[in-house]
C-alpha positions in Angstrom: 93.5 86.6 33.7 92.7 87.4 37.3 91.7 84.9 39.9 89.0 85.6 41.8 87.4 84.0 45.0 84.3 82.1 44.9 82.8 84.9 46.9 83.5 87.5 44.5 83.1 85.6 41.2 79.1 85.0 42.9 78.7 89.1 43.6 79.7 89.8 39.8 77.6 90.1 37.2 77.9 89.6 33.3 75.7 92.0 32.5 75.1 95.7 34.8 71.5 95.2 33.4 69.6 92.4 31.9 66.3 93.4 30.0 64.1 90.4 29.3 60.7 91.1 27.0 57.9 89.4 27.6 57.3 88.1 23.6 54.7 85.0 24.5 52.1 84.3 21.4 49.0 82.6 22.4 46.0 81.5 20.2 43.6 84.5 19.7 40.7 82.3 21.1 43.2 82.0 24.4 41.8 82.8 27.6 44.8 85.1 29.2 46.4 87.5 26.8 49.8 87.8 25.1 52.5 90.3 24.8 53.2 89.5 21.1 49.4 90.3 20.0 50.3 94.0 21.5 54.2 94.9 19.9 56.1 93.1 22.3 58.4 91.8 19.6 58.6 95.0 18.0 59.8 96.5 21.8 62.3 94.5 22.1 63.9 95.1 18.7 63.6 98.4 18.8 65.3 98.4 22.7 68.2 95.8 21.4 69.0 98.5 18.6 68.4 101.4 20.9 71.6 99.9 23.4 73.9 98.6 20.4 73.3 102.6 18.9 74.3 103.8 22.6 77.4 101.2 22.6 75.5 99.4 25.5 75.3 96.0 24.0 78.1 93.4 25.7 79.6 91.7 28.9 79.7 94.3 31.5 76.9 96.1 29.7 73.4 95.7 28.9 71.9 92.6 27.7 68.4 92.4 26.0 66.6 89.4 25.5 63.4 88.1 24.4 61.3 85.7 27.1 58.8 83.4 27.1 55.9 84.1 29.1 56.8 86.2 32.1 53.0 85.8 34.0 52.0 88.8 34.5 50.2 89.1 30.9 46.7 91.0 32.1 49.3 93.1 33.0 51.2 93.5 29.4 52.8 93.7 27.3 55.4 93.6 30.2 59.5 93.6 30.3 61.9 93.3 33.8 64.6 94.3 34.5 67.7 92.5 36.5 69.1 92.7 38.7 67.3 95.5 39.8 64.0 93.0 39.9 61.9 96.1 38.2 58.7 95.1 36.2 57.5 97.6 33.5 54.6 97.9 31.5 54.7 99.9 28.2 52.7 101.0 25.3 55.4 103.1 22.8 59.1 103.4 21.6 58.8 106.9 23.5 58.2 104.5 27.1 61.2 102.3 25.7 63.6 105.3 25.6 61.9 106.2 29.0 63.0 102.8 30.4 66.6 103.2 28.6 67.0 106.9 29.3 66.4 106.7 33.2 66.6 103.5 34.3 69.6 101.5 32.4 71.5 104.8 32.4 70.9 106.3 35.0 69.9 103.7 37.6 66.5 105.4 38.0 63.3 103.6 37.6 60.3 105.0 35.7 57.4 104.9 38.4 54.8 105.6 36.2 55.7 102.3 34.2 56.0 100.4 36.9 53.9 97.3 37.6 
């Protein structure tokens, strides 16, 4: 097992891109909206089977997760991505492929999804 230097063990990453999902459920009487009432859930399974089919899923890889409410809901349904620090709104599984297609594989990110 190699021995790295704190300085270097701090500039690695475990994952080349980390995909958290807004999936917050609030009361439908709430005053701010949620990501769940609008398919966030749905986004992020459909993304976390999207990267295991692409052999993406792992340390070193790509890492999707599910979060608790990100803040930006008026926004949503919202996801971001790190480390790049890239927040993305979407509507669709096409906009998910979007995301995957240009931004986790080819480092470029999807202006018009931007927020």
């Amino acid at each position: 097992m190699p021995h790295w230097s704190e300085h270097e063990h701090a500039a690695m990453s475990y994952y080349q891109r980390h995909l958290f999902f807004c999936c917050n459920q609030r009361a439908a009487d709430a005053e701010r909206p949620c990501c769940a009432a609008v398919g966030a859930q749905t986004a992020r399974d459909y993304a976390k089977q999207r990267i295991k089919q692409l052999d993406l899923a792992g340390a070193g890889k790509v890492r999707i997760n599910q979060a608790g409410c990100l803040d930006r809901c008026e926004q949503g349904p919202v996801l971001v991505v790190y480390p790049d620090a890239v927040w993305y709104t979407y509507v669709d599984s096409e906009d998910i492929d979007e995301i995957i297609d240009e931004h986790v594989l080819h480092g470029r990110p999807v202006e018009r999804l931007m927020i």
